[in-house]
C-alpha positions as semicolon CSV with decimal commas, in nm:
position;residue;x (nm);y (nm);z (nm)
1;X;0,000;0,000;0,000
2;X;0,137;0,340;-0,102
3;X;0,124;0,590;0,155
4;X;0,182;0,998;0,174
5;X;0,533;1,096;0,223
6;X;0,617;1,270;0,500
7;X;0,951;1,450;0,500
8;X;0,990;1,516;0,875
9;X;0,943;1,121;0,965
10;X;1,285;1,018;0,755
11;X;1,530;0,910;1,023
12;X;1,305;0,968;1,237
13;X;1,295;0,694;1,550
14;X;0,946;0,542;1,535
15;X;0,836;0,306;1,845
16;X;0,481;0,047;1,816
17;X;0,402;-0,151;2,081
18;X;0,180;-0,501;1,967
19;X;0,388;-0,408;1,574
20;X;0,406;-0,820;1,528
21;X;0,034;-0,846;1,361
22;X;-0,273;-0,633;1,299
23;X;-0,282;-0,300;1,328
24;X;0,059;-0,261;1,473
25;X;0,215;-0,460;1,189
26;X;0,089;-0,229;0,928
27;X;0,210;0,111;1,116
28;X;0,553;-0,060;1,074
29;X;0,542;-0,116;0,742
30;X;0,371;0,243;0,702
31;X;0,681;0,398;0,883
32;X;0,954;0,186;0,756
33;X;0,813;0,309;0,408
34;X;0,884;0,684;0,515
35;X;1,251;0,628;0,586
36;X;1,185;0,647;0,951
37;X;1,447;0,446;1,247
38;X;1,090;0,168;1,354
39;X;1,110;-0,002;1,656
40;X;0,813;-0,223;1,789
41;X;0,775;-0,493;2,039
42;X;0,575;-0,834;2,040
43;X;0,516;-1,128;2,282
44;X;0,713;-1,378;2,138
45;X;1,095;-1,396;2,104
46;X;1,079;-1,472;1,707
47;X;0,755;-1,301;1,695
48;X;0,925;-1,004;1,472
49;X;1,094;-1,215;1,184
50;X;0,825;-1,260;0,969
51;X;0,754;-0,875;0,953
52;X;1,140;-0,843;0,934
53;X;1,160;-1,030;0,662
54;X;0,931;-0,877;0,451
55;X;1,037;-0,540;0,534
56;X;1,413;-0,619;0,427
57;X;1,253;-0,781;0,102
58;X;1,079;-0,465;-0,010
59;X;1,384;-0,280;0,060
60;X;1,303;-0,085;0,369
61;X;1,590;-0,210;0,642
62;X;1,550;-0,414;0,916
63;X;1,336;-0,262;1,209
64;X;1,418;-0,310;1,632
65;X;1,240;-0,564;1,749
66;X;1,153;-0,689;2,108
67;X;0,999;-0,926;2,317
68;X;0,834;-0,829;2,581
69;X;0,502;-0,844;2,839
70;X;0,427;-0,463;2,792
71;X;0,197;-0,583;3,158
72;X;0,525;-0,605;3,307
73;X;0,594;-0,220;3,361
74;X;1,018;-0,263;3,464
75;X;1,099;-0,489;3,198
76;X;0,860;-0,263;2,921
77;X;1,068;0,027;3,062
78;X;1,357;-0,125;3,017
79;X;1,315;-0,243;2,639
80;X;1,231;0,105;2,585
81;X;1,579;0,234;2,760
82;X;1,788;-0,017;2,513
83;X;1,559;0,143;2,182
84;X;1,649;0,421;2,293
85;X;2,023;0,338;2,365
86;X;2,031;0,126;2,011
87;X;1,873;0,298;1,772
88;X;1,822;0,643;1,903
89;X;1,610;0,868;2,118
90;X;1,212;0,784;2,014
91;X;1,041;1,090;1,840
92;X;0,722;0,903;1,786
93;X;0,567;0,664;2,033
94;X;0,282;0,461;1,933
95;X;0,082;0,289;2,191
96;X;-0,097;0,049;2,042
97;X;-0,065;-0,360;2,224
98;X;-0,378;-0,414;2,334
99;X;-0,658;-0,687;2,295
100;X;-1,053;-0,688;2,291
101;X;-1,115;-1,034;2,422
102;X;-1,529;-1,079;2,465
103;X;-1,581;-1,146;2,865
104;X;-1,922;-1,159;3,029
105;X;-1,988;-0,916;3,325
106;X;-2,047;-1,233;3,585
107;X;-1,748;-1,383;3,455
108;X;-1,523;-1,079;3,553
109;X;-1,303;-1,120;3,846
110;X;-1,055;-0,885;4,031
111;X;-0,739;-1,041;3,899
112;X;-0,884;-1,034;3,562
113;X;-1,036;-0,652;3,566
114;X;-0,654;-0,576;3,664
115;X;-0,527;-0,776;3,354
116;X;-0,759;-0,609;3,097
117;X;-0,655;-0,236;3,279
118;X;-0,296;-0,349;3,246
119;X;-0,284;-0,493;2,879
120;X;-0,515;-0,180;2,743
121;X;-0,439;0,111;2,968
122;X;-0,177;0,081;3,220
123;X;0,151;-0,018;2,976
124;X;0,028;0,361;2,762
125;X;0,129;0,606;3,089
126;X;0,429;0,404;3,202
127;X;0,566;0,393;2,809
128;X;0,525;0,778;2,819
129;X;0,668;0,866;3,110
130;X;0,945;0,643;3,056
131;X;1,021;0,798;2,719
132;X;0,928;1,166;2,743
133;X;1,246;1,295;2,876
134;X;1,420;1,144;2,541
135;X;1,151;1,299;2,361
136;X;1,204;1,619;2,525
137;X;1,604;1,642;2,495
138;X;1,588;1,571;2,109
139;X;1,374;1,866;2,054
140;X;1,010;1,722;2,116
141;X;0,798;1,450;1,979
142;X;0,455;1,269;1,895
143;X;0,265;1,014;2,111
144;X;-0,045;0,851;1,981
145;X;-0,236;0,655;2,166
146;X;-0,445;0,398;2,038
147;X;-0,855;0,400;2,171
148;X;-1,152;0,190;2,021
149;X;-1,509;0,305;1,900
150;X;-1,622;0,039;2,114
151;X;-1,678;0,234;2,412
152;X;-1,826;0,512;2,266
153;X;-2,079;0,256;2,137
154;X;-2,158;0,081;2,434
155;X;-2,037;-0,247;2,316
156;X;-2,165;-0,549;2,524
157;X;-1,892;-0,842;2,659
158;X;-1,638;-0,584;2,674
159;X;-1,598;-0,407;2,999
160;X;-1,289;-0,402;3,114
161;X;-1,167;-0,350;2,761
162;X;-1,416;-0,057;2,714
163;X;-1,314;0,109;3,015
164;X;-0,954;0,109;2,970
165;X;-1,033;0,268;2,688
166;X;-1,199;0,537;2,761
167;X;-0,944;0,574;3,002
168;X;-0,726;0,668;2,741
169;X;-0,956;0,967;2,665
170;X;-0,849;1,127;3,016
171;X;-0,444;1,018;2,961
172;X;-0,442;1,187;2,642
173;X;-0,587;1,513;2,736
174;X;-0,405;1,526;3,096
175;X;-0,060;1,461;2,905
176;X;-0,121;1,682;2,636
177;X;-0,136;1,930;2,850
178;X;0,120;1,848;3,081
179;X;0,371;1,765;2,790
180;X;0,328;2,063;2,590
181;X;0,565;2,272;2,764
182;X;0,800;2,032;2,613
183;X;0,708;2,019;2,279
184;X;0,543;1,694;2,371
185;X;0,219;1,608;2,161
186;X;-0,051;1,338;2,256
187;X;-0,305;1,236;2,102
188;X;-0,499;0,968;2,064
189;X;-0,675;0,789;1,728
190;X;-0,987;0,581;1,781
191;X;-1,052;0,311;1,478
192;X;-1,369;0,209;1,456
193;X;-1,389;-0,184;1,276
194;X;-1,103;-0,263;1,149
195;X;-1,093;-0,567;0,923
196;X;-0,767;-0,735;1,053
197;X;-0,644;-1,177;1,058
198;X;-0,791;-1,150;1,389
199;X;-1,109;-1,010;1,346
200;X;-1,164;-1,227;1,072
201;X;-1,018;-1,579;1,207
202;X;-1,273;-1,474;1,535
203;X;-1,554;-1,254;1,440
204;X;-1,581;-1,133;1,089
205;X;-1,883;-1,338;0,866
206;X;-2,113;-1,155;0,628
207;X;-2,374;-1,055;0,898
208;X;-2,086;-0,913;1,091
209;X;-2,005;-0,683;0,800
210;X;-2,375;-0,632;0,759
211;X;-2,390;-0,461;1,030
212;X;-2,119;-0,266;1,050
213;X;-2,170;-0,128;0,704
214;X;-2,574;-0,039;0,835
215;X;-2,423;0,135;1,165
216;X;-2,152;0,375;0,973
217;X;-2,192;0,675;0,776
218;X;-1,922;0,527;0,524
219;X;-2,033;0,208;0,325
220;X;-1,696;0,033;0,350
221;X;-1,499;-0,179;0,556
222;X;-1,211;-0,030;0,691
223;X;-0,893;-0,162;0,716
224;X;-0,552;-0,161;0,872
225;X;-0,431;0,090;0,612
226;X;-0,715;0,335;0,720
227;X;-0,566;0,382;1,074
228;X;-0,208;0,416;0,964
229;X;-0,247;0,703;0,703
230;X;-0,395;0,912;0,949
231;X;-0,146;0,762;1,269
232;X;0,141;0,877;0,966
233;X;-0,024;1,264;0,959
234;X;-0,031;1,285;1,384
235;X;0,285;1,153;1,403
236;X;0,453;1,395;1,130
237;X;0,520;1,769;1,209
238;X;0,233;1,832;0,942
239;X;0,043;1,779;1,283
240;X;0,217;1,998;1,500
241;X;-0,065;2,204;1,582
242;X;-0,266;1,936;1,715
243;X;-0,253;1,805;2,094
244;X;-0,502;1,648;2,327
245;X;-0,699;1,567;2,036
246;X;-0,970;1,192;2,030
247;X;-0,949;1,161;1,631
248;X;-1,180;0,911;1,503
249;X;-1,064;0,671;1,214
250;X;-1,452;0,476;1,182
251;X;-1,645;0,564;0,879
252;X;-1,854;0,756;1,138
253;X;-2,002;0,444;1,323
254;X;-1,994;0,630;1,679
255;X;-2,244;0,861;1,504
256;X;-2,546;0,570;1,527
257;X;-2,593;0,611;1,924
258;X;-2,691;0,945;1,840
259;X;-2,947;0,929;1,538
260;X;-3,298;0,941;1,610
């Protein structure tokens, strides 16, 4: 997929947390296609090579990559320490590692509600504070956080997913603000249903798309590439007037709770 160019991203060091698959795998490519220094972690010690491969085979380099539990706050800080020791001081940090596992309200416990908080929330603030003082010694930087339509909408099955992310509303704001001063953006981007392997391999049939085609504004599915054309613009100083900002990458599908 062919993407803008942005000048201000070449060289430029590029961090994705969850980059292995999905979402995260296609803002790597999308970067590493701009010239930019990409880092990104996954869960599995070889969990990189297959993106690595293909990235070297199109000609782009070879990205970072690292294993890690992003849940496990010293050791996340620490893979973020040797990026930044490695490849260089990270400009752009995406958080994105995250999953939207279906749970049923009875079946939530208190070990689990602090899982799904740690995997979707937690991981974004300590990533941040961990790399803003690079950020803020190589002249200032980007952070985009990754949110989800889904609890805009309401979705059922999903609340301790849901909730962390609408906790990311309040993270972004709150550290746009307190980042600023230091040339610090945050924002967040909120896609809507994104046709990954996932989604499909779990959830996606033709009444699935059905429906989401009936609930948005926009009468197509959206994909992976969707979320990292616009992630490419917040991240790139074409953005730099924007901070604090909840932009919404879902064919307008948060819109249906509203029509009458």
């Amino acid at each position: 997929m062919a993407y803008t160019r942005y000048a201000s991203l070449k060289d430029r060091v590029v961090f994705v947390s969850g980059g292995s698959s999905g979402i995260g795998a296609e803002l790597v490519r999308a970067f590493a296609a701009q010239g930019s220094k990409v880092a990104f972690c996954g869960t599995k010690p070889d969990g990189g090579k297959p993106l690595i491969d293909e990235l070297v085979a199109a000609g782009d380099g070879a990205p970072w990559y690292g294993a890690c539990d992003v849940r496990d706050v010293a050791a996340y800080q620490s893979l973020l320490s040797r990026v930044a020791d490695e490849v260089g001081p990270i400009r752009v940090l995406i958080n994105n590692a995250g999953r939207d596992d279906r749970h049923k309200m009875e079946d939530v416990t208190s070990d689990f509600w602090d899982e799904r908080i740690a995997l979707n929330l937690k991981h974004y603030f300590f990533a941040i504070q961990a790399t803003a003082p690079g950020m803020e010694k190589a002249g200032g930087g980007s952070v985009i956080n990754m949110g989800s339509v889904s609890w805009m909408r309401g979705r059922p099955n999903l609340v301790g997913y849901t909730t962390a992310k609408a906790g990311i509303l309040g993270l972004t704001r709150t550290l746009a603000r307190e980042l600023g001063a230091r040339n610090i953006r945050v924002n967040a981007l909120v896609p809507g249903a994104i046709v990954t392997d996932r989604q499909t391999s779990l959830h996606r049939d033709a009444s699935a798309d059905k429906e989401f085609l009936d609930a948005q504004c926009l009468k197509i599915r959206l994909d992976a590439g969707h979320v990292a054309r616009a992630t490419l613009f917040l991240a790139a100083d074409d953005s730099d007037g924007m901070t604090g900002q909840h932009v919404l990458v879902d064919g307008g599908i948060a819109q249906q709770s509203v029509v009458t």
